[in-house]
N, C-alpha and C positions, 0 to 999 in steps of 0.2 A: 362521456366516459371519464370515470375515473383515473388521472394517473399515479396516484400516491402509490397502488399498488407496486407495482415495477419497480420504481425509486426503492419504495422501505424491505421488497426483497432483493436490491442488491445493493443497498446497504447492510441488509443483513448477511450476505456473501462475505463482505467487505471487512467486518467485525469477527466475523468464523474464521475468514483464514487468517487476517494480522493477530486475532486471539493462539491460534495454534502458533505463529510464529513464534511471539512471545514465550509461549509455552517454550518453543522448542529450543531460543536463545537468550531468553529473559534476561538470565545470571551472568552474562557477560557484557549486559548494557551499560553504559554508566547516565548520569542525567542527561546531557548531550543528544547520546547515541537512541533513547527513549524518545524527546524530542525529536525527534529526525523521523524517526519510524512514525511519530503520531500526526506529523504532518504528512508525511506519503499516505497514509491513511487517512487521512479528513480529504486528501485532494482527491485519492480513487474515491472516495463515499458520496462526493457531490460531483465527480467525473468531469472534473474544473484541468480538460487538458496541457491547459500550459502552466497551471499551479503545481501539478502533478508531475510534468517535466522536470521545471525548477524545482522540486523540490528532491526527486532524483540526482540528476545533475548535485545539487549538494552535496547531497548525500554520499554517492561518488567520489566527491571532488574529499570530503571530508570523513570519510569513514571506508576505506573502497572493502576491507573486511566485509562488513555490516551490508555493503550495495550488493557482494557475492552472494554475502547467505543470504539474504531478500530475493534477489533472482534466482536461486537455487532452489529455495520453497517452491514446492509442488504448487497449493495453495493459491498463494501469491503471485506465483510465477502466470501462473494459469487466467489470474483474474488482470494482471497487467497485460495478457495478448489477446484475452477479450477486450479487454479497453482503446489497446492499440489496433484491435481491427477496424476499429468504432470510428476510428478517426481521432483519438483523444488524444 
């Protein structure tokens, strides 16, 4: 059995919702806060649980604006407590 399936539609999840987030806080990123985001996003895309922690935890530690409105997205928020159910 193939598994690329599964992987590239929840990667594809993965890119729909930090696409809308973007969408919906783009203009208040600065270059930083863009990296930040695109690193939580590469670590839920290859579901690399302790990259994706860490890279939280930054995010947190260094933007905690930006860690609210991340966990406040519908989207986002939804696809991090799939993740976290997973064990990631």
């Amino acid at each position: 059995m193939d598994d690329k399936g599964p992987n590239k539609a929840h990667e594809a999840r993965v890119q729909k919702a930090f696409e809308a987030f973007q969408r919906q806080i783009g203009d208040r990123l600065d270059a930083r806060g863009r990296e930040s985001v695109a690193d939580v996003r590469d670590a839920a895309s290859a579901k690399d649980g302790e990259r994706l922690r860490r890279q939280l935890n930054d995010l947190s530690r260094h933007h905690s604006w930006l860690y609210r409105e991340l966990a406040s997205h519908p989207e986002v928020a939804n696809l991090l407590d799939e993740l976290a159910l997973l064990g990631l």
